[in-house]
C-alpha positions in Angstrom: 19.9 57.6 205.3 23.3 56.8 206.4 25.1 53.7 205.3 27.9 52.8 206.6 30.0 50.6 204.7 32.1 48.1 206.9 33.9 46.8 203.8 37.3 49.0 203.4 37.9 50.7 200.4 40.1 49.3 197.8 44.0 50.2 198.0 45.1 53.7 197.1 48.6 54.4 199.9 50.9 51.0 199.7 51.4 50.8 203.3 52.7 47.6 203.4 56.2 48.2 203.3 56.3 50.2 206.4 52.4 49.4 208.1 50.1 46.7 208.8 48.1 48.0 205.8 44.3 47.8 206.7 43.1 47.6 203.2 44.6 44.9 202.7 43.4 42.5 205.3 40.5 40.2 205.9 41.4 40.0 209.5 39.6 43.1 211.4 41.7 44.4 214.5 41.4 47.4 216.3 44.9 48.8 215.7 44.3 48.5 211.5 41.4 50.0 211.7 43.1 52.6 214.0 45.8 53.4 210.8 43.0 53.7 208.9 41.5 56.1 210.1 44.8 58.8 210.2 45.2 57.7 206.5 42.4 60.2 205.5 42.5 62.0 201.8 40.8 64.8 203.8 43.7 66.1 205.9 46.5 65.0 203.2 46.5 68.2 200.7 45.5 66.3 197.5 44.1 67.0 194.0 40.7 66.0 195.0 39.7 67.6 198.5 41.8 70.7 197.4 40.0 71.1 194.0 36.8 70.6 195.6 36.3 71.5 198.2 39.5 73.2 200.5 39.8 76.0 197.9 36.7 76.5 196.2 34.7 76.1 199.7 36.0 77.1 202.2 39.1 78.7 200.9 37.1 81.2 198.9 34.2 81.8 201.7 37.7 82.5 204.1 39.3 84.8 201.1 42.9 82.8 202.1 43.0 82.4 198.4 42.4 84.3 195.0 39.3 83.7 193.0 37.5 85.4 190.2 34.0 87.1 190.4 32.4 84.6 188.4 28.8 84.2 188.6 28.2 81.4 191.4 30.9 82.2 193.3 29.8 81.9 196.4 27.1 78.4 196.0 28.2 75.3 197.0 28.7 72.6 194.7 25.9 69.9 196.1 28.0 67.1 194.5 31.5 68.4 196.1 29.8 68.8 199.4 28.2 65.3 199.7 31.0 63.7 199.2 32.6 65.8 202.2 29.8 65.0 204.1 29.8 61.0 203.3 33.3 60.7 204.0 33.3 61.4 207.6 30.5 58.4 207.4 31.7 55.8 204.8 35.3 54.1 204.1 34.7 54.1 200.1 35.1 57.6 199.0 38.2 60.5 199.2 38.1 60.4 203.1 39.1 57.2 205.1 35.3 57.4 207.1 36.4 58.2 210.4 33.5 57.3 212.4 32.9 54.4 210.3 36.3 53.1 211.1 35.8 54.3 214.6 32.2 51.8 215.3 34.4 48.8 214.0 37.4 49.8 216.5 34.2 49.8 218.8 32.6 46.6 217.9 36.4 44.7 217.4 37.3 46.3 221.1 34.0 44.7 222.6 35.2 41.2 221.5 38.7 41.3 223.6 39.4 39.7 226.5 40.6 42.1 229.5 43.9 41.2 228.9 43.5 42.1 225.1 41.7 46.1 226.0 45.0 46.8 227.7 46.7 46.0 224.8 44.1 47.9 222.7 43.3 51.1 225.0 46.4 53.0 223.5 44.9 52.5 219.6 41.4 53.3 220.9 42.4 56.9 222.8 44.5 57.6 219.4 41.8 56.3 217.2 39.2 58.9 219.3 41.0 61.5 219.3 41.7 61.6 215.5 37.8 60.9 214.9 36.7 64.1 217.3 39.4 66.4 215.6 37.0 65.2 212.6 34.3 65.7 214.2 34.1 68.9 215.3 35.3 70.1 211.7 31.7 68.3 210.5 29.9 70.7 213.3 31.8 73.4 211.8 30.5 73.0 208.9 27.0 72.0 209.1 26.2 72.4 212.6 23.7 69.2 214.1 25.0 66.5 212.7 23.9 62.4 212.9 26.6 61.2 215.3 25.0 59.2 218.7 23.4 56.8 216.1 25.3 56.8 213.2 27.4 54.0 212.1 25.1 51.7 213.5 25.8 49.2 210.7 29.3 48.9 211.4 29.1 48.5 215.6 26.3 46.5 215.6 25.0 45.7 211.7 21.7 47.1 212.7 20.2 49.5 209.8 19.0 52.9 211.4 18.1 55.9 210.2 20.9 57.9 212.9 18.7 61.4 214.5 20.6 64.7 213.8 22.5 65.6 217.4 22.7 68.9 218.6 25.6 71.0 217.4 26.7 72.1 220.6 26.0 68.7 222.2 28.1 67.0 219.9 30.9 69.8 220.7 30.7 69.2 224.2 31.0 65.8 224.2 34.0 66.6 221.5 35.5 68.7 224.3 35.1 66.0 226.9 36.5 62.8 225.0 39.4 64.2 223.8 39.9 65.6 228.0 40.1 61.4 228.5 41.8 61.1 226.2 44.1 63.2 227.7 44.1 61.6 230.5 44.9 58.0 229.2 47.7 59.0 227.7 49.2 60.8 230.9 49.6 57.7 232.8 49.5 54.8 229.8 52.0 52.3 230.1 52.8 50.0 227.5 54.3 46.7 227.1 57.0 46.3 224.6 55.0 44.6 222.2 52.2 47.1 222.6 54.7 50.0 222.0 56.4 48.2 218.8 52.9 48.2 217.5 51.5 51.2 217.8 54.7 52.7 216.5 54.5 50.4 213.5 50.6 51.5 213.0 50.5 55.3 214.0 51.6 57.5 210.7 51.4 60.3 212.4 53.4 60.5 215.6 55.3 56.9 215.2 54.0 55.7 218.5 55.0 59.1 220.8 52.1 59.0 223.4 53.3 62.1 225.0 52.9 63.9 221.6 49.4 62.5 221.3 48.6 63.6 224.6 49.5 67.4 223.3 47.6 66.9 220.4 44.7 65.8 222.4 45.0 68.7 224.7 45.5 71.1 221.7 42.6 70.3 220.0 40.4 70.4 223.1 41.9 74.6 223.8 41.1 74.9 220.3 37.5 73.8 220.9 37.0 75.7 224.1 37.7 78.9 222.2 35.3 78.0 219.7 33.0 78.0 222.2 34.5 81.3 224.1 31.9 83.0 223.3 28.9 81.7 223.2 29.7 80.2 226.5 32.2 82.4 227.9 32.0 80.5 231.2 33.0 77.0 230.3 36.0 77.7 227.9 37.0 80.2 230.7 37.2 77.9 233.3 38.4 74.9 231.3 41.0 76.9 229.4 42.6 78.6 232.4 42.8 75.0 234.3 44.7 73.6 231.5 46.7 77.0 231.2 47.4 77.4 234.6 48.6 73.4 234.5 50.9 72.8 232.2 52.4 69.8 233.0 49.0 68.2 233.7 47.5 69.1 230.3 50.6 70.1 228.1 50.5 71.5 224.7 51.7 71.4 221.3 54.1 74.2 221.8 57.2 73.5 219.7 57.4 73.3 216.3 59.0 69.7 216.2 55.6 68.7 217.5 53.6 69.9 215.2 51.0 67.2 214.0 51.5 67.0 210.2 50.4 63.7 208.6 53.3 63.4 206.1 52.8 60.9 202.7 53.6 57.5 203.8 54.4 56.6 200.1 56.6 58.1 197.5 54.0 60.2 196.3 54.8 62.2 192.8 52.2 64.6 192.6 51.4 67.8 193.0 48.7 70.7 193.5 49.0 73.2 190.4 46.3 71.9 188.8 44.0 72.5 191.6 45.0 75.5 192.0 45.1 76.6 188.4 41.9 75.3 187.6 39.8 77.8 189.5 42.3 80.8 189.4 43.5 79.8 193.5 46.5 80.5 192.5 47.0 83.9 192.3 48.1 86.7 195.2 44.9 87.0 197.5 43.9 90.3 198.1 43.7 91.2 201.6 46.2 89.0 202.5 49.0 90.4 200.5 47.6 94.2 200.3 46.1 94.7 204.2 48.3 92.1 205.7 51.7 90.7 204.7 52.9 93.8 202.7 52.3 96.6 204.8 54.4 94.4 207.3 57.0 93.6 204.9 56.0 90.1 206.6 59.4 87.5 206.0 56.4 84.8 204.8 55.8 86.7 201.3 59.1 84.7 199.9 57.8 81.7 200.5 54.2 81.9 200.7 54.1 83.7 196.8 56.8 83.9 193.4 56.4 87.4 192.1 54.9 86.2 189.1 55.0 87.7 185.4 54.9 87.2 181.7 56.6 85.9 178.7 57.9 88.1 176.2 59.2 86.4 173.2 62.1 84.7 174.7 62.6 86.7 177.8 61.0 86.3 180.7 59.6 89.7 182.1 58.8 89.0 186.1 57.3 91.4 188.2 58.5 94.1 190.2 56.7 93.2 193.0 54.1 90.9 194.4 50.7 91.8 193.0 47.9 90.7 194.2 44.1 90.3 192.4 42.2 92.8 193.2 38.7 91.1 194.2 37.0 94.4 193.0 37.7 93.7 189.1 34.7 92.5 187.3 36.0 88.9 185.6 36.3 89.7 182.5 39.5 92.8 183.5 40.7 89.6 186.0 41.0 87.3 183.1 43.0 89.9 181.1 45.7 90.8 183.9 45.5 86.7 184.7 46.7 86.4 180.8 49.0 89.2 181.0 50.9 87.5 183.8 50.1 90.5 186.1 49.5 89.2 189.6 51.6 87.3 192.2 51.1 84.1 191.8 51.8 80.9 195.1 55.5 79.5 195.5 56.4 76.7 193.7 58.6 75.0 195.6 56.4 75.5 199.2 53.2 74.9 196.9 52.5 74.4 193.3 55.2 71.5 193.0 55.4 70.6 196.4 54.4 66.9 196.8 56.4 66.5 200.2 53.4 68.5 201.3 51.7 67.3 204.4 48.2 67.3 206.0 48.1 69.9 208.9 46.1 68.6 211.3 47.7 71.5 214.4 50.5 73.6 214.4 52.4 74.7 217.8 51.9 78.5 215.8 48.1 77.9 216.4 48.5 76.7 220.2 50.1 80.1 221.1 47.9 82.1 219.0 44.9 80.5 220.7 46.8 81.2 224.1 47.1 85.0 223.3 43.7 85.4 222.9 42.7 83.6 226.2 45.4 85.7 227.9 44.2 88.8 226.8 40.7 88.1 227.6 41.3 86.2 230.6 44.7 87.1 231.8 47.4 89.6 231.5 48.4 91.3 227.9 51.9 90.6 229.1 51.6 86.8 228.6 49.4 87.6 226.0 51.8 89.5 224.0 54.7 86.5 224.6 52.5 83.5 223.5 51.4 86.0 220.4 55.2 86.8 219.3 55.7 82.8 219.5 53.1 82.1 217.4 54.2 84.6 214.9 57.7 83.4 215.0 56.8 80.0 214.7 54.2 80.5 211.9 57.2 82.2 210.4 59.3 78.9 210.7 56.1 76.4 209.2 56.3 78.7 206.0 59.9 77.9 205.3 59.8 74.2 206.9 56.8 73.6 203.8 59.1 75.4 201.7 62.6 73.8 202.3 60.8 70.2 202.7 59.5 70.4 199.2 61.2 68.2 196.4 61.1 70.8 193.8 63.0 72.2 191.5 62.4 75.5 192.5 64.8 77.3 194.9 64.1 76.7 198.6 64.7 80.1 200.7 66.4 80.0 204.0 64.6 80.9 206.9 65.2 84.8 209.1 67.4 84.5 211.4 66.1 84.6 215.2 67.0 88.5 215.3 65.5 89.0 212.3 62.4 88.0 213.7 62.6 89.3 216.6 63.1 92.8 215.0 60.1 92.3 212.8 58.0 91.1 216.1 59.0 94.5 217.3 59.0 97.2 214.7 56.6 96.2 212.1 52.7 96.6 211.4 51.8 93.8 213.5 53.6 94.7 216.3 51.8 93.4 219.2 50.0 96.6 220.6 46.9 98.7 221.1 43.9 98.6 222.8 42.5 95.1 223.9 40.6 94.8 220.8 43.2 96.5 218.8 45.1 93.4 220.0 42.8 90.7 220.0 42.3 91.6 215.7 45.9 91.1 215.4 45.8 87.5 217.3 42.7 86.9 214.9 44.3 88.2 211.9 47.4 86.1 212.5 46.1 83.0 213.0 44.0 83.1 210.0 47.3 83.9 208.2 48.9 81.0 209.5 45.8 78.7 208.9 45.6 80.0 204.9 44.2 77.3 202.6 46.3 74.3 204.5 43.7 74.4 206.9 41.0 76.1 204.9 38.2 74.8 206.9 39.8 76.5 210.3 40.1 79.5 208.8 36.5 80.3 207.4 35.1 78.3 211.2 37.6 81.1 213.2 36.3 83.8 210.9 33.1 83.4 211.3 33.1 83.2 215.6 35.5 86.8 215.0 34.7 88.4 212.5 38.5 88.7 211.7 40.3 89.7 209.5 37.8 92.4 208.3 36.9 91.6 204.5 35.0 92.8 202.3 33.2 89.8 199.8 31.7 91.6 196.5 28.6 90.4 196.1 27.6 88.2 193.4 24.7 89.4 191.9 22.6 85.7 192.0 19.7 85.6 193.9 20.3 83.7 196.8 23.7 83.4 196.8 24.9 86.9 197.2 28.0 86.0 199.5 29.4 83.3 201.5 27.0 81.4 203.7 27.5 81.0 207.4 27.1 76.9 206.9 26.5 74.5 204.4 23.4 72.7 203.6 22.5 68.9 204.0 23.5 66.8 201.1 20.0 65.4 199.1 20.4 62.3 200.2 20.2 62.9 203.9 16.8 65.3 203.3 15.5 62.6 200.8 16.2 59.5 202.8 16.4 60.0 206.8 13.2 60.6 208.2 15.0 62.7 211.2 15.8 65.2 208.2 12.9 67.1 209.6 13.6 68.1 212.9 16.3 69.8 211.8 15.0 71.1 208.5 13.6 74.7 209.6 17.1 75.6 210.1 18.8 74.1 206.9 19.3 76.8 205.5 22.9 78.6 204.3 22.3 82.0 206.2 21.7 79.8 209.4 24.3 79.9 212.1 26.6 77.4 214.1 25.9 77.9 217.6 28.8 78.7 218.2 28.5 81.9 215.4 27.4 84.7 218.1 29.4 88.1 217.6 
């Protein structure tokens, strides 16, 4: 059963400096509780989420990173993914419990006077619209999920045991709040004092409504093409209406509006260990080999360091970038790992990066996603122009990550706009083909730009397209072969909420989302 902790978690960011800090208040108020929720250990790309979860879930069920064939590969780690699960749902674990947070905003908003929800609306729309983006990352991975009547104990301090919801019921009203949200935001108005305090309490767009109505409408095209085609009809309509009406539902489009939750704090350190730990960090097969290579793609630089070895007192680095061959039993892996042999990710836009921000949508994605409803729904022309935007400006996020970090390592500077241009038109992924021929590259590129930053949208997009093409050897445990299409319910939610049942027949990990049709 779900319990939903009211009592915020003890400090880990100090916020106070710059933020009303709402773990450090015993004053409950819609706009703390609003900050809360954006400062979420699950977006920001830290030790814990990446070691166990971004990397060695979804990251190796998506292939955007290396791994070796050990035995177990491919079975989740229960422990890892219950604590995923309970921080969408509690406030004292590695997540900030967006719903959680999200019933208090509810129950605090409830109290106000009329006056007092004016005030509020613009920290409630924000708030919402951070908990759906969360929320349909939960459906992503699981599929029905408690969410009508969880958090019961925070909105109204009623114990329940919360019914599953179904998947695609939960999407759908994903897809319709963040629409209102839209539409509060294209005609919100605030006072001065409203404006200096969302400013002061949003740490991710400093109080620019316009760029949370993009983000709103971004994340609701996202979800319409997750839905493209299992219901064809809906996105369809919905995504050419917001297409064809651009400055009624604009987009995140540039890439100074990208929404990257950036550390609030001075934060010192870094990711090698979570990517050492379980071999992540090495070149990833396709990726470098079918992908960036044959394209002589501008992102190798900064994406991977050649790697190499250590030869007395020289330093012997590779002659190009190598990547793992996911074919190799473990054992001939481990000895080319030793050997320094493979390509291995960038220091300065990775390993040592701790300027590193959470990705919560890039404007690369938005065009990407617009490609593919062009070329399905549209002409190829407009297809082909939102899909060299995306590339370029997946091409510029590479080398912002990179030149942002505080490293020692050398930061690159970025292609120039021919440059780009010239490899939009010459190289491998040269937008042409048949419509299908097409539609793989949109696929494949945005599963490029996605990589292990956004691990989770990378192994949700693979599975509705079946793109990029890869090939997973098996592991040779019974049962856990290759990746599964979901995960499973934590123990605690089969052992302790009696609605566990209705959705038990289908708790299984070769079970699909509904939205997993192709």
């Amino acid at each position: 059963m779900l319990a939903i902790v009211a009592t915020l978690s003890s400090c880990k960011d100090q916020l106070g400096d710059l933020y009303l800090n709402p773990e450090q208040t015993t004053t409950p108020s819609v706009e703390k509780f609003f900050t809360q929720i954006l400062n979420n250990d699950r977006i920001y790309p830290k030790y814990w989420d990446m070691r166990t979860f971004a990397l060695t879930h979804a990251g190796v069920f998506s292939q955007v990173i290396s791994f070796t064939n050990d035995k177990f590969i491919y079975r989740e780690q229960a422990q890892y993914t219950e604590q995923r699960w309970g921080d969408f749902y509690t406030t004292n674990g590695n997540g900030s419990g967006p719903l959680a947070h999200y019933r208090e905003i509810e129950k605090q908003y409830a109290k106000l006077s009329a006056t007092e929800k004016q005030s509020a609306d613009v920290f409630v729309n924000a708030a919402k619209v951070a908990m759906l983006e969360q929320t349909a990352q939960m459906v992503d991975l699981w599929g029905d999920i408690p969410f009508s009547e969880a958090g019961m104990l925070n909105l109204n301090g009623s114990i329940t045991s919360p019914k599953f919801d179904d998947a695609k019921e939960v999407y759908y009203t994903v897809i319709a709040g963040l629409k209102d949200a839209s539409n509060y935001f294209a005609t919100a108005n605030l006072s001065s004092v409203t404006a200096g305090s969302f400013k002061k309490q949003d740490i991710l767009f400093q109080g620019d409504i316009t760029k949370w109505r993009r983000l709103a409408n971004s994340l609701r095209l996202r979800a319409l093409m997750r839905i493209s085609v299992v219901d064809e009809a809906k996105a369809k309509a919905e995504v050419l209406e917001m297409l064809n009406n651009p400055t009624q539902y604009p987009l995140l489009e540039e890439t100074t509006q990208n929404a990257l939750l950036n550390p609030v704090t001075t934060y010192i350190d870094n990711l090698r260990n979570a990517f050492y730990e379980s071999n992540n960090h090495l070149g990833a097969s396709f990726l470098l080999d079918k992908v960036l290579k044959p394209a002589n793609d501008p992102r190798i630089a900064v994406i991977y360091d050649k790697g190499g070895r250590q030869d007395g007192s020289k330093w012997v680095a590779n002659a190009d970038y190598n990547a793992m061959p996911l074919d190799l039993n473990s054992t001939d892996q481990a000895t080319n790992i030793t050997n320094g042999k493979y390509a291995v990710l960038d220091s300065a836009t990775f390993v040592y990066n701790s300027k590193l921000p959470g990705v919560i949508f890039t404007s690369a994605e938005t065009h990407l996603l617009k490609a593919e409803a062009y070329e399905r729904w549209g002409t190829t022309t407009d297809a082909a122009t939102a899909y060299n935007k995306g590339v370029a400006q997946s091409i510029a996020y590479y080398y912002a990550l990179n030149n942002l970090s505080n490293s020692t390592a050398p930061k690159l500077t970025a292609p120039s706009a021919t440059a780009v241009n010239d490899f939009l038109a010459n190289s491998t992924i040269k937008y042409a083909g048949s419509s299908a021929q097409k539609l793989a590259l949109i696929w494949t590129q945005k599963w490029v730009q996605f990589g292990f930053m956004q691990s989770v949208q990378a192994w949700s997009e693979l599975r509705r397209t079946k793109y990029p093409q890869l090939t997973f050897v098996a592991d040779n445990t019974s049962g856990f072969a290759l990746p599964p299409n979901r995960l499973t319910y934590p123990g605690r939610e089969r052992t302790f909420n009696p609605n566990y049942s209705a959705v038990s027949a289908k708790d299984t990990r070769d079970a699909k989302i509904f939205w997993d049709v192709k």
